[in-house]
MMTF fields as JSON, N, C-alpha, C and O atoms, coordinates in Angstrom:
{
  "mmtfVersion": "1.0.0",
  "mmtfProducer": "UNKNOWN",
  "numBonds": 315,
  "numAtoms": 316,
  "numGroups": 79,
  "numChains": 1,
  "numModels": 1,
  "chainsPerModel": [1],
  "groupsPerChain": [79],
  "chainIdList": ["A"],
  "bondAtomList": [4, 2, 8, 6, 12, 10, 16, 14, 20, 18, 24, 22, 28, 26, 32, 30, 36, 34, 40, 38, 44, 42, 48, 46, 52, 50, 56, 54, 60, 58, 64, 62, 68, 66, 72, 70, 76, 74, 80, 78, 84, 82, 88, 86, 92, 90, 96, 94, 100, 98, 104, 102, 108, 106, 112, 110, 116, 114, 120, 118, 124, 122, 128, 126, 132, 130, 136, 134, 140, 138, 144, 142, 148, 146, 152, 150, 156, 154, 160, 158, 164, 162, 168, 166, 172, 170, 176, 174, 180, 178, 184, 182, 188, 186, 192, 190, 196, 194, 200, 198, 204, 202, 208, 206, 212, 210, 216, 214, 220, 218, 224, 222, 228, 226, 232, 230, 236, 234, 240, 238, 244, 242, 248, 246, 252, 250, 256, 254, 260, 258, 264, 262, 268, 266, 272, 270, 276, 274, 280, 278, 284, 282, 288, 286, 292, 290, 296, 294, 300, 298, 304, 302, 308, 306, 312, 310],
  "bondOrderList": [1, 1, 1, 1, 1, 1, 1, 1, 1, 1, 1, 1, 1, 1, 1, 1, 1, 1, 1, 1, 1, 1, 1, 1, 1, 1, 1, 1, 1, 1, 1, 1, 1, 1, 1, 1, 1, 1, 1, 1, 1, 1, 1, 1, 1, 1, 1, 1, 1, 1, 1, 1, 1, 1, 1, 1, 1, 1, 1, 1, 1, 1, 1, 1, 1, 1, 1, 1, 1, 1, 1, 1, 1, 1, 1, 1, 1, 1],
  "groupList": [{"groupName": "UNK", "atomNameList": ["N", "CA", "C", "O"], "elementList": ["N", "C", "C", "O"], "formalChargeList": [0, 0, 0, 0], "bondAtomList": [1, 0, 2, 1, 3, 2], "bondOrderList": [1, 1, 2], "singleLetterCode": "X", "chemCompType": "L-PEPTIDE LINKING"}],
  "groupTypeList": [0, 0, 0, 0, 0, 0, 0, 0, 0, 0, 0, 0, 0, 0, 0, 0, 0, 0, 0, 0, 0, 0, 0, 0, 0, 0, 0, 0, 0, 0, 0, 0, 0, 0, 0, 0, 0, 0, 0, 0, 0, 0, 0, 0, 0, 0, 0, 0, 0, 0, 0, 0, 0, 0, 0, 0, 0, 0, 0, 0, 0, 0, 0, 0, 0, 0, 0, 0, 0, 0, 0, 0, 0, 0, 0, 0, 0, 0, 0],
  "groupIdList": [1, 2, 3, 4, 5, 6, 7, 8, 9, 10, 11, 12, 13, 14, 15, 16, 17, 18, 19, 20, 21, 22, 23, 24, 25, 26, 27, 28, 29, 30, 31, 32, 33, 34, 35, 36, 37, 38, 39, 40, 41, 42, 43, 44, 45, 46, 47, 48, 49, 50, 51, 52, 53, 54, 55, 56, 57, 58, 59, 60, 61, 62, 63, 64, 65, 66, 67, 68, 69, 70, 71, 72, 73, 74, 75, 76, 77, 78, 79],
  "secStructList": [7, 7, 7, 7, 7, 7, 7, 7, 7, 3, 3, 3, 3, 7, 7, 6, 6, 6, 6, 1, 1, 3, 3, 3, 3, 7, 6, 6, 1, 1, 1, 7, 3, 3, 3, 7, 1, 1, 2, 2, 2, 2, 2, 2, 2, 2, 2, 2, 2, 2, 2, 2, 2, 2, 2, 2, 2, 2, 6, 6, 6, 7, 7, 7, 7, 7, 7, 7, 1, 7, 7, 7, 7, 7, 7, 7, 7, 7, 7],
  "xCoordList": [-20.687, -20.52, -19.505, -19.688, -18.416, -17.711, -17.886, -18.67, -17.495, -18.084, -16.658, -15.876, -16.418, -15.255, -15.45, -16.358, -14.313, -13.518, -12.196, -11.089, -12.295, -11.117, -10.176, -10.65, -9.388, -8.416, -7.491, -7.425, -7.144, -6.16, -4.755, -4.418, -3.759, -2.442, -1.585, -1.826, -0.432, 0.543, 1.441, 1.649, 2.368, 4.022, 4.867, 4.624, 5.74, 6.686, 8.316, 8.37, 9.475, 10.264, 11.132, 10.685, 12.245, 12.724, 13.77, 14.148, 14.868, 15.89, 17.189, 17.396, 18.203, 18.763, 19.638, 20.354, 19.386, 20.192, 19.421, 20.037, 17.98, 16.823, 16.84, 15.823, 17.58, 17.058, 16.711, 16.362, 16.69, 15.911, 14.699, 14.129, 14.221, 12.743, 11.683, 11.925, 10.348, 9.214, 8.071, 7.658, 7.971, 6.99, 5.646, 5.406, 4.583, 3.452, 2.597, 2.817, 1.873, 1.439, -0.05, -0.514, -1.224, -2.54, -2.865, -3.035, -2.951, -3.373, -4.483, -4.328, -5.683, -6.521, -6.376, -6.878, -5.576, -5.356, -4.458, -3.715, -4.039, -3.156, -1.47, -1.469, -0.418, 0.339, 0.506, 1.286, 0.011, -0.778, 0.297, -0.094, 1.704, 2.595, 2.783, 2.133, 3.635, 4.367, 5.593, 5.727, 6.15, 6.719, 7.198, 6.493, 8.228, 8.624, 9.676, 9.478, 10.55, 11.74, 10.524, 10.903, 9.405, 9.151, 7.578, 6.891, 7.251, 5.545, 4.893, 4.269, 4.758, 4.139, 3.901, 3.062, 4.987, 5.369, 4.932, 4.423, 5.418, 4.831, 3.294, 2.681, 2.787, 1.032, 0.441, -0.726, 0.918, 1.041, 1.072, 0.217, 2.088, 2.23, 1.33, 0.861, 0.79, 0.11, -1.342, -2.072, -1.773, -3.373, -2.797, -3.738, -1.988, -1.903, -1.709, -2.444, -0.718, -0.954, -2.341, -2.69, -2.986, -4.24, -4.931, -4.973, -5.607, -5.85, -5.549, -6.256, -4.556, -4.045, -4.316, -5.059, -3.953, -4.381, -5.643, -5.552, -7.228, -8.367, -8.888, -9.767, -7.826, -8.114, -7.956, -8.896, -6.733, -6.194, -6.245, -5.517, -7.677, -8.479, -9.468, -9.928, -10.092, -11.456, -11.228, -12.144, -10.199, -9.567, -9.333, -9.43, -8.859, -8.905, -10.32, -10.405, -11.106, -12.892, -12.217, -12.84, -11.362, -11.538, -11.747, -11.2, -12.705, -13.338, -12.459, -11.429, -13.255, -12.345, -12.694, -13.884, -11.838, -11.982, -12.6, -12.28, -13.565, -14.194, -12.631, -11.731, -12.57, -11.587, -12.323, -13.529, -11.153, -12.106, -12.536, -11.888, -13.756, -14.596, -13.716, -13.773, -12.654, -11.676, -11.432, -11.692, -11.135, -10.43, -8.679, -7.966, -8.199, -6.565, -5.75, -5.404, -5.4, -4.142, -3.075, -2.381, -2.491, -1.074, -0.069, -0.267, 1.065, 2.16, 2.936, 3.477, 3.161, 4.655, 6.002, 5.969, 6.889, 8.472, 8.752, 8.838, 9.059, 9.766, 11.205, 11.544, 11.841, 14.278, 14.287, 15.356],
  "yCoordList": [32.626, 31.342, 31.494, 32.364, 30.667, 30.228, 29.732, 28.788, 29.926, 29.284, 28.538, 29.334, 27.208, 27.041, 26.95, 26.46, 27.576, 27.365, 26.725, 27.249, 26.204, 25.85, 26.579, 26.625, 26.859, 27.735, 26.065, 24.936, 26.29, 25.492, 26.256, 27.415, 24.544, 25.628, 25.087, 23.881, 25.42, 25.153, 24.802, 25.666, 23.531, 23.531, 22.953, 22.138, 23.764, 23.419, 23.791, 24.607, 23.05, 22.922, 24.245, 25.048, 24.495, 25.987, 25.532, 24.431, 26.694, 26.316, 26.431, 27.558, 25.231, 25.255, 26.901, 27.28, 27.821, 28.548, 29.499, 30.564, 29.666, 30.207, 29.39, 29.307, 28.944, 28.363, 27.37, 26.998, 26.662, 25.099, 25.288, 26.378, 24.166, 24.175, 23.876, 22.95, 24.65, 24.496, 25.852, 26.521, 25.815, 26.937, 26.976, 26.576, 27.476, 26.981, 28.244, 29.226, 28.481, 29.275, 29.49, 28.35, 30.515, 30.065, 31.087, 32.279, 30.621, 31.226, 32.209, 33.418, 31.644, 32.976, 34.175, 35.181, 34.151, 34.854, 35.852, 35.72, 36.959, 37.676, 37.754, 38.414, 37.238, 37.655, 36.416, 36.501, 35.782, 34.594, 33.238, 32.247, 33.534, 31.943, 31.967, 32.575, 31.324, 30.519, 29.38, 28.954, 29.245, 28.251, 27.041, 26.698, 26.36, 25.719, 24.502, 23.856, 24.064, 22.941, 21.621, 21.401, 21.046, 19.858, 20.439, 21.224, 19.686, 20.209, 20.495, 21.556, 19.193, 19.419, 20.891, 21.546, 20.696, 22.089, 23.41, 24.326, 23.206, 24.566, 24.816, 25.869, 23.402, 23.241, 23.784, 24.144, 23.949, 24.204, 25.713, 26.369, 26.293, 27.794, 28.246, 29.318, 27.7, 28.055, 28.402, 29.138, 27.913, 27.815, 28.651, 28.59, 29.126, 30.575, 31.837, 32.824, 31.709, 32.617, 33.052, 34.23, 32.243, 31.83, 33.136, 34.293, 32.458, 33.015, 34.655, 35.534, 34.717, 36.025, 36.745, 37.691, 36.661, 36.801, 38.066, 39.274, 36.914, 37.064, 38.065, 38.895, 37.742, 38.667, 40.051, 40.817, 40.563, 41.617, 42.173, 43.006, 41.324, 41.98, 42.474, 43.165, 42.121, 42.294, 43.552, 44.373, 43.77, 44.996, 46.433, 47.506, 45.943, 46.938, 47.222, 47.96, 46.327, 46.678, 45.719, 46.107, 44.751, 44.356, 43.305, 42.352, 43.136, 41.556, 40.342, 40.233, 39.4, 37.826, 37.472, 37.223, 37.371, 36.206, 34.204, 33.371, 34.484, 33.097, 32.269, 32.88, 30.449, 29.715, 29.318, 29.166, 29.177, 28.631, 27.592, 26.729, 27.044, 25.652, 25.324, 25.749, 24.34, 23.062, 22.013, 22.153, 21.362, 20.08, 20.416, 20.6, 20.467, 20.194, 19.34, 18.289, 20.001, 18.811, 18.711, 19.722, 17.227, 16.652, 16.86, 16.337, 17.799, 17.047, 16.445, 16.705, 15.443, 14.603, 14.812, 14.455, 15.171, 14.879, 13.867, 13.348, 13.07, 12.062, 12.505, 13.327, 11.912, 11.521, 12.061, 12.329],
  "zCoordList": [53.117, 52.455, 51.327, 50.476, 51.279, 49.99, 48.825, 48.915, 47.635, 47.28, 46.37, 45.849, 46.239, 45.311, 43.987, 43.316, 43.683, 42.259, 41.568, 41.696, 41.242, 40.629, 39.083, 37.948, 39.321, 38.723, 37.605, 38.091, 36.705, 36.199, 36.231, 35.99, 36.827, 37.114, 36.439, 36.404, 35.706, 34.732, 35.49, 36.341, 35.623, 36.672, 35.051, 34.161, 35.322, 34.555, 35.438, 36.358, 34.95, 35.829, 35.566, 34.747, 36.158, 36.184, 35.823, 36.223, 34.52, 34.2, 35.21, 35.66, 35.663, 37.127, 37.04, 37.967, 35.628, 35.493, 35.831, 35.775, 36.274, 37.418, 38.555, 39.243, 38.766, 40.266, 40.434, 41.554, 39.465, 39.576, 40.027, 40.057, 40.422, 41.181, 40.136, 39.362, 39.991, 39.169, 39.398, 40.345, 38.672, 38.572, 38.111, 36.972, 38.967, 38.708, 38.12, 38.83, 37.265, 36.449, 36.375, 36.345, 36.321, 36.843, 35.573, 35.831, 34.209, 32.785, 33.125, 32.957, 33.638, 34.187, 34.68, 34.177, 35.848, 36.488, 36.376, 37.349, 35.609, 35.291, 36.172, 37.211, 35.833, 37.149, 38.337, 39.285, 38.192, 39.761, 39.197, 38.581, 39.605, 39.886, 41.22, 42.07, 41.331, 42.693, 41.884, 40.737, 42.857, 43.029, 43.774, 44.723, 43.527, 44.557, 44.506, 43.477, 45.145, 45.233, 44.041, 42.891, 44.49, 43.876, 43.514, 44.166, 42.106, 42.115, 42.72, 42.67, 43.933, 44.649, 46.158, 46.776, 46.037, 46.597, 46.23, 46.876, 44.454, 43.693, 43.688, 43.862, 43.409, 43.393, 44.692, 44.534, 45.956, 47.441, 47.407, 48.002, 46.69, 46.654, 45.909, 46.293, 44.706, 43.83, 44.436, 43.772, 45.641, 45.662, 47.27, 48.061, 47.692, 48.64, 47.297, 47.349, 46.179, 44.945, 44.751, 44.833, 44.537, 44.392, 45.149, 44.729, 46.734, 47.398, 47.273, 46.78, 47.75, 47.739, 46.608, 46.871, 45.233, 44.09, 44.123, 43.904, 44.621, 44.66, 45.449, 45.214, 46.972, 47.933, 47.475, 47.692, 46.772, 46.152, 44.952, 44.413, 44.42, 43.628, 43.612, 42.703, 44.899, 45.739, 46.426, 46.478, 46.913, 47.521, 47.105, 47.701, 45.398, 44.665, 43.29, 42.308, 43.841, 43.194, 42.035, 41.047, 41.59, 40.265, 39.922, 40.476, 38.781, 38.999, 38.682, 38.017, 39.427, 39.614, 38.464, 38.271, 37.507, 35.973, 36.82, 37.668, 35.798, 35.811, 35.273, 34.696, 35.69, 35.173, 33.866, 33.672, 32.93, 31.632, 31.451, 32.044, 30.621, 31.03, 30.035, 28.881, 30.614, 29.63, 30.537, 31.732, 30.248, 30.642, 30.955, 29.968, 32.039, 31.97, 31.703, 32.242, 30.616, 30.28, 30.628, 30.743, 30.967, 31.599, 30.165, 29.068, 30.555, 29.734, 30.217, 31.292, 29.46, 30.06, 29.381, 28.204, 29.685, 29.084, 29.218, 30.332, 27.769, 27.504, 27.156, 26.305, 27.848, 26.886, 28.079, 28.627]
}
Protein backbone atom coordinates (compact mmCIF):
# COMPACT_ATOMS: atom_id res chain seq x y z
CA UNK A 1 0.00 0.00 0.00
CA UNK A 2 0.99 3.69 -0.77
CA UNK A 3 0.68 5.96 1.00
CA UNK A 4 0.61 9.84 -0.36
CA UNK A 5 2.45 12.75 0.37
CA UNK A 6 2.71 15.83 -0.72
CA UNK A 7 6.05 17.62 -1.07
CA UNK A 8 5.84 21.63 -1.66
CA UNK A 9 7.49 22.67 -4.95
CA UNK A 10 9.09 26.08 -5.76
CA UNK A 11 8.89 27.11 -9.93
CA UNK A 12 10.58 29.99 -10.58
CA UNK A 13 11.54 31.01 -14.15
CA UNK A 14 15.21 30.45 -15.48
CA UNK A 15 17.48 33.27 -16.49
CA UNK A 16 17.23 33.01 -20.71
CA UNK A 17 21.09 33.31 -19.97
CA UNK A 18 20.42 29.48 -18.32
CA UNK A 19 18.28 28.39 -20.72
CA UNK A 20 15.14 29.92 -20.19
CA UNK A 21 12.47 27.67 -19.08
CA UNK A 22 11.56 27.30 -15.13
CA UNK A 23 12.72 25.50 -12.54
CA UNK A 24 11.04 23.68 -10.00
CA UNK A 25 12.58 23.27 -6.56
CA UNK A 26 11.27 20.69 -3.69
CA UNK A 27 12.85 22.71 -0.23
CA UNK A 28 12.49 19.33 1.61
CA UNK A 29 14.07 17.30 -0.28
CA UNK A 30 17.79 17.87 -0.49
CA UNK A 31 18.98 18.19 -4.26
CA UNK A 32 15.22 17.21 -5.79
CA UNK A 33 14.54 20.02 -8.97
CA UNK A 34 13.49 19.49 -12.39
CA UNK A 35 12.61 21.46 -14.86
CA UNK A 36 10.99 22.47 -17.82
CA UNK A 37 9.96 24.81 -21.19
CA UNK A 38 6.45 26.04 -19.13
CA UNK A 39 5.47 25.44 -15.27
CA UNK A 40 3.52 23.29 -16.02
CA UNK A 41 5.88 21.16 -17.55
CA UNK A 42 8.43 21.84 -14.74
CA UNK A 43 5.58 20.88 -12.05
CA UNK A 44 5.41 17.45 -14.40
CA UNK A 45 9.20 16.87 -13.95
CA UNK A 46 9.11 17.80 -10.53
CA UNK A 47 6.81 14.90 -9.18
CA UNK A 48 9.11 12.09 -11.51
CA UNK A 49 12.19 14.28 -9.40
CA UNK A 50 10.10 13.49 -6.81
CA UNK A 51 9.61 9.94 -7.25
CA UNK A 52 12.93 9.10 -8.10
CA UNK A 53 14.32 11.25 -5.36
CA UNK A 54 12.51 8.79 -2.72
CA UNK A 55 13.18 5.74 -4.61
CA UNK A 56 17.03 6.55 -4.22
CA UNK A 57 16.87 7.13 -0.85
CA UNK A 58 15.20 4.00 0.08
CA UNK A 59 17.95 2.30 -1.82
CA UNK A 60 20.60 3.78 -0.05
CA UNK A 61 18.85 3.07 3.77
CA UNK A 62 18.25 6.99 4.09
CA UNK A 63 15.34 8.40 5.57
CA UNK A 64 12.50 10.22 3.59
CA UNK A 65 12.20 13.85 5.26
CA UNK A 66 8.56 14.40 6.28
CA UNK A 67 7.09 17.75 3.97
CA UNK A 68 6.79 20.62 6.35
CA UNK A 69 3.24 21.30 7.88
CA UNK A 70 2.78 24.98 6.02
CA UNK A 71 0.60 26.27 3.77
CA UNK A 72 2.20 27.09 0.10
CA UNK A 73 2.60 30.16 -0.94
CA UNK A 74 1.90 31.70 -4.54
CA UNK A 75 4.23 34.43 -5.66
CA UNK A 76 3.26 36.56 -8.27
CA UNK A 77 5.54 38.97 -10.41
CA UNK A 78 4.16 42.11 -11.01
CA UNK A 79 5.99 44.98 -14.08
Amino acid sequence: MSISTEYAVTIRPLRVADGGGFIALVPDLPGCMSDGQTPEEAMANAQDAIACWIEAAHEMGRPIPQPTPEEPVQMLKFG
